[in-house]
Every structure is written in C-alpha cells, then in structure tokens.
C-alpha positions in Angstrom: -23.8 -73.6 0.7 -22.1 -73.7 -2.7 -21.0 -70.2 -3.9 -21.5 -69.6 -7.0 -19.7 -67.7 -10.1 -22.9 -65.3 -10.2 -23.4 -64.8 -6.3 -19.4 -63.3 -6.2 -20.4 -61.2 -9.6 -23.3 -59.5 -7.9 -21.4 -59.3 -4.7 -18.0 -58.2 -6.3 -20.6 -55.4 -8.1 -21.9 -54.2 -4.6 -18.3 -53.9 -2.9 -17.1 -52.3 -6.6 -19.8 -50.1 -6.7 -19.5 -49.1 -2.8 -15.6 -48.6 -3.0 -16.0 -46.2 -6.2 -18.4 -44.0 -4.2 -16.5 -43.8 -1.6 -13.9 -43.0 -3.5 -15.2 -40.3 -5.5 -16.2 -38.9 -2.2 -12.9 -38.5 -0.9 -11.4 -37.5 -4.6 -14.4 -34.4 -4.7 -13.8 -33.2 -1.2 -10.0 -33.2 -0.8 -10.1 -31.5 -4.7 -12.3 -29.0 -3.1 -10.0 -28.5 0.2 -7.1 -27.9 -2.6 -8.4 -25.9 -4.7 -9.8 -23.4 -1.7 -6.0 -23.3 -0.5 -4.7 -23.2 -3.9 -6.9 -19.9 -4.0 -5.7 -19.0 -0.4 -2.2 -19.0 -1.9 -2.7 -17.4 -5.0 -4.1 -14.1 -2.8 -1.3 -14.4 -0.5 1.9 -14.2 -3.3 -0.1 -11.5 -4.8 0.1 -9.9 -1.7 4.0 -10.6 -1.4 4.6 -9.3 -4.9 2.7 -6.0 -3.9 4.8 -5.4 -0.5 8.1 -6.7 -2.5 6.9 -4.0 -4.9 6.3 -1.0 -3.3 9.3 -1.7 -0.6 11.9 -1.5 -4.1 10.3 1.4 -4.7 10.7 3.1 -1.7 14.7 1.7 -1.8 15.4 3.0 -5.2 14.0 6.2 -4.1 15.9 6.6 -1.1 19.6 5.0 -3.3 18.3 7.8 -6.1 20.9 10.4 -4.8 21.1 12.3 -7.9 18.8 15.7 -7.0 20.9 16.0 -3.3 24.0 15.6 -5.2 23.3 18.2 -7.7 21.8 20.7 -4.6 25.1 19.5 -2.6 27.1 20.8 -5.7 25.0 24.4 -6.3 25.8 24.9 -2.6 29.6 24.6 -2.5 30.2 26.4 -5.7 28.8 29.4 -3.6 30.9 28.5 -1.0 33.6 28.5 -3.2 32.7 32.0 -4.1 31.2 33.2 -1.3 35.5 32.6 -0.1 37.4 33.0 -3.0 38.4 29.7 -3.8 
C-alpha cells in the first residue's frame, strides 16, 4: 500500500482537527476553573481589607488618648485645689 501525499493531508486534517478540540476543551474549562477562583479571591481580600479596616479603627481609637488626658488633667487641678498646692 503506497501512501500517498493526499491520504496524510486528510489524515494530518483529522488528527489536526481532533487535537484543536481537544485543546480548546481543556483551554475553556481550566479558564473557567480560573476565573471561578480568581472570583473566590477577589471576595476573600475584600474581606481582608474590611477586617484590616475596622481592626485600625478600633486601634486608633483605643491609641486616641486625648479625651482621658484632658479628664485626667480637670481632675488633678482639683486635687490641686481641693489641697492647696
């Protein structure tokens, strides 16, 4: 049996055609698999920036000093006068 040029064309063709569907099968899937973690992430770093958020908060609140310093002050100027100082 003598191959010839035409036979491998078709039969180049079916394996091309074959290989490009498969291919395109694995391309659409793991694209689909990336892009559902890529959304995964995205919720997840918008959850980190919220807890990163409100935890600053709560620290610069509890570093903000000023108020119980100025209450601390009001209380021993009357202590001062309360003993003659």
């Amino acid at each position: 049996m003598t191959l010839t040029e035409e036979y491998l064309d078709k039969a180049l063709a079916i394996v091309t055609k074959d290989l490009k569907t498969y291919v395109d099968k694995k391309f659409d899937v793991t694209n689909k698999k990336l892009g559902a973690s890529v959304d995964k992430l995205d919720g997840r770093i918008d959850d980190l920036v919220a807890m990163t958020s409100r935890r600053f908060d709560e620290i610069e609140r509890k570093l903000d000093v000023k108020d119980r310093v100025e209450k601390l002050d009001k209380r021993m100027d009357k202590f001062e006068r309360a003993i003659n100082i």
